[in-house]
C-alpha positions, 0 to 999 in steps of 0.5 A: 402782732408778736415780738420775738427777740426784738423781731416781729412775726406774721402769726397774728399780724394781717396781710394789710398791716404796714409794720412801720404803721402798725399800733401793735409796734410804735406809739398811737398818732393819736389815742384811739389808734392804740394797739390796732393795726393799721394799713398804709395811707392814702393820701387825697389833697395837698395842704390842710387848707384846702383840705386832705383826706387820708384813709387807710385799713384799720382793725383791733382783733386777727383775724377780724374784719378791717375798718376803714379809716376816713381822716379829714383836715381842713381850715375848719377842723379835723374828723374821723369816721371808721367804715366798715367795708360795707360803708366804705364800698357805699361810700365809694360808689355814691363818689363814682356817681357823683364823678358820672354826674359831673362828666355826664352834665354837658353844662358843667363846663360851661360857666354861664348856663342855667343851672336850674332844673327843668319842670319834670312834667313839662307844663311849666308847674301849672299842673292839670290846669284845674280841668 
């Protein structure tokens, strides 16, 4: 990001970067921010104790591939991790499976079912029966 007479310029800046964001032109939130740039946010969750996740693009170098920024706050405490975009697309499809799961589980809905597993080999864990 360069200042040109108090103005900024897109020579150096990415697509991505959200100025009024962006670490190159205001103070850090915190220290580790410093000189990036960064995207704006997303927000998920409404109030820190029950939890928010914000995450957002993030990188130090142009050109240079992002990271993304994963923020947690919670009654418990407050982390940080930056995924790369291969982690980011693993991390977001372990979600999608977990979303399929929960709406493919005909029992979810119901509060009173047996939530244990079935014996996968269907003999009630006796094996072979020592024959």
């Amino acid at each position: 990001m360069t200042r040109t007479g108090g103005s900024v310029t897109a020579a150096t800046h990415p697509r991505w970067c959200a100025p009024e964001r962006c670490g190159h032109l205001v103070p850090p939130v915190v220290p580790h921010l410093a000189r990036r740039h960064r995207g704006p946010m997303l927000r998920v969750g409404r109030s820190r104790a029950a939890g928010v996740v914000a995450t957002y693009l993030i990188s130090g170098a142009v050109p240079g591939e992002p990271l993304v920024a994963v923020h947690v706050a919670c009654r418990a405490g407050n982390a940080w991790a930056e995924l790369s975009l291969a982690q980011a697309a693993e991390l977001a499809g372990q979600l999608r499976d977990l979303l399929s799961s929960a709406a493919d589980d005909p029992e979810a809905d119901d509060p009173d079912a047996d939530r244990t597993h079935p014996d996968p080999q269907g003999d009630g864990g006796q094996g072979d029966g020592g024959e």
